[in-house]
C-alpha positions as a LaTeX table, in Angstrom:
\begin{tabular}{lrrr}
\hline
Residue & $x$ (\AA) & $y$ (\AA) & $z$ (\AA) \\
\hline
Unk1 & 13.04 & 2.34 & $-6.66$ \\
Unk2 & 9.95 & 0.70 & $-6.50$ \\
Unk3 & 10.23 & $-1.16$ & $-2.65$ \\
Unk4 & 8.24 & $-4.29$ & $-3.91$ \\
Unk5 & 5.37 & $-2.10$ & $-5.06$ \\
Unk6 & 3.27 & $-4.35$ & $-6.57$ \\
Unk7 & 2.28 & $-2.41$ & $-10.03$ \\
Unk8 & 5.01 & 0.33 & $-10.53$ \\
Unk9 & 3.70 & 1.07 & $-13.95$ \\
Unk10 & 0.46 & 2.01 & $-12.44$ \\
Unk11 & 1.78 & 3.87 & $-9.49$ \\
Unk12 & 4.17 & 6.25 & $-11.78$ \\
Unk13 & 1.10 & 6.96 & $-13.88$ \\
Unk14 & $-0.51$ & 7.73 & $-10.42$ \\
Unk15 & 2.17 & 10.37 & $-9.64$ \\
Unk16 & 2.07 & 11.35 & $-13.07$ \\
Unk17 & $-1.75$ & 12.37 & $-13.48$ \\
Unk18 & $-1.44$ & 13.92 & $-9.89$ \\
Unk19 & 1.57 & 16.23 & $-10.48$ \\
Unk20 & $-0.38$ & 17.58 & $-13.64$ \\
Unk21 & $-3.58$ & 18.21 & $-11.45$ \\
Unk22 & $-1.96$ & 19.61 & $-7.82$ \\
Unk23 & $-3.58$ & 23.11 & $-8.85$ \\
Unk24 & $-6.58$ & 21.40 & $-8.19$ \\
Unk25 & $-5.73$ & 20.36 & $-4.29$ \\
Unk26 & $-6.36$ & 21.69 & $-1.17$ \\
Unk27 & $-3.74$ & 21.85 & 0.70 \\
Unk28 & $-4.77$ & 18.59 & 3.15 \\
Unk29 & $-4.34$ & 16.69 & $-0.57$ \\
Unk30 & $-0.91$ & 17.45 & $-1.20$ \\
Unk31 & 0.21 & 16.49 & 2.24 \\
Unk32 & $-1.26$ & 13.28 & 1.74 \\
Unk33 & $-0.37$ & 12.58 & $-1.73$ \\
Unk34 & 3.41 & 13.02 & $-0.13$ \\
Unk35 & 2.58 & 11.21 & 2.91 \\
Unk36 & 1.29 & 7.93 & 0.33 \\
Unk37 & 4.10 & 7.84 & $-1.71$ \\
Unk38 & 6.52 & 8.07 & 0.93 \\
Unk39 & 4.70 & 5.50 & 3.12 \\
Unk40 & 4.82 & 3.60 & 0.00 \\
Unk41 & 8.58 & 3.91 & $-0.65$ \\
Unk42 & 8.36 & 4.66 & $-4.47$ \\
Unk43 & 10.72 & 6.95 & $-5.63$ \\
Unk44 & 9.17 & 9.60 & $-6.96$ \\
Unk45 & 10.79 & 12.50 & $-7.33$ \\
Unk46 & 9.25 & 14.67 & $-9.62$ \\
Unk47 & 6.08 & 14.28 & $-8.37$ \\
Unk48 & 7.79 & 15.26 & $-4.60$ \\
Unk49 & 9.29 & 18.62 & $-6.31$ \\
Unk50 & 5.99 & 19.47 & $-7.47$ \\
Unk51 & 4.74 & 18.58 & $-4.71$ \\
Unk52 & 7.16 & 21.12 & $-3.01$ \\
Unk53 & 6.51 & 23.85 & $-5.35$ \\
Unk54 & 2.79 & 23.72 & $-5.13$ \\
Unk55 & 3.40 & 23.29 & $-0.84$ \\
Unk56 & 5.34 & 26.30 & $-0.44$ \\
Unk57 & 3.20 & 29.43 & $-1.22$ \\
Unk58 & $-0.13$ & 27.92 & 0.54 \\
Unk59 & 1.71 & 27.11 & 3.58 \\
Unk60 & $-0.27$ & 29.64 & 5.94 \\
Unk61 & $-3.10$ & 27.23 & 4.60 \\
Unk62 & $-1.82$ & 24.00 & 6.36 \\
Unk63 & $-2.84$ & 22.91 & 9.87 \\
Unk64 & 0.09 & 21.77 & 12.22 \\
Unk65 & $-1.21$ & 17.93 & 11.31 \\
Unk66 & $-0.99$ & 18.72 & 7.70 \\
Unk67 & 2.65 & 20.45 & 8.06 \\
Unk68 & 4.08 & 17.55 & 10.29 \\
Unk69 & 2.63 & 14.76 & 7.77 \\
Unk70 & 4.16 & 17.45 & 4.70 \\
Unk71 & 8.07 & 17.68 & 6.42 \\
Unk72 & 7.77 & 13.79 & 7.38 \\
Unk73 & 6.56 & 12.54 & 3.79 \\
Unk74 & 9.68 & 14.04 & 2.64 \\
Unk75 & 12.03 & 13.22 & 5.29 \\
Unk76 & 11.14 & 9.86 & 4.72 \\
Unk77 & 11.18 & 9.85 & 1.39 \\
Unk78 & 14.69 & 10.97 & 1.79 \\
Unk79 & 13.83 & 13.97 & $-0.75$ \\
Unk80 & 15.49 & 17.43 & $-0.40$ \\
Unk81 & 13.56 & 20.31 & $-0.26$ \\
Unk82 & 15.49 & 23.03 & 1.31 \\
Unk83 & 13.16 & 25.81 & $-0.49$ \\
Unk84 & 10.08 & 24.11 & 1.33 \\
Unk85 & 12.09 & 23.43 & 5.06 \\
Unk86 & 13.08 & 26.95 & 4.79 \\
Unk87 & 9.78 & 28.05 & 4.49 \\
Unk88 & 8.79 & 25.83 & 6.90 \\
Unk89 & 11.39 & 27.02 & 9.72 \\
\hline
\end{tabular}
């Protein structure tokens, strides 16, 4: 779903270019790369899995803003992670 994004085509290349370059983030960059595309409603769920994957073994990185933006990008989002909110409990 797309939730009247204005250019899908651009924002799946978007997710796209920044799935194949999250060993590049910091931690603070993933957790707002999910926090964008779930404020922006766009399904992406790829890009949230990967997001998950590369999320879960940094976690003693995060600070407590960057872990509450993390759980509510994908809460929102309505993506499952239970791997990540395991790791997270």
């Amino acid at each position: 779903a797309t939730a009247g994004v204005a250019a899908p085509r651009l924002v799946a290349t978007i997710a796209g270019l920044a799935s194949s370059r999250l060993r590049d983030f910091d931690v603070q960059s993933i957790a707002n790369t999910a926090w964008a595309f779930a404020t922006l409603a766009f399904a992406a769920p790829d890009l949230f899995g990967d997001l998950a994957a590369a999320a879960r073994p940094r976690l003693g990185e995060y600070t407590n803003q960057n872990l509450a933006n993390l759980a509510w990008a994908f809460a929102t989002a309505g993506v499952a992670a239970p791997r990540l909110f395991d790791a997270l409990a």
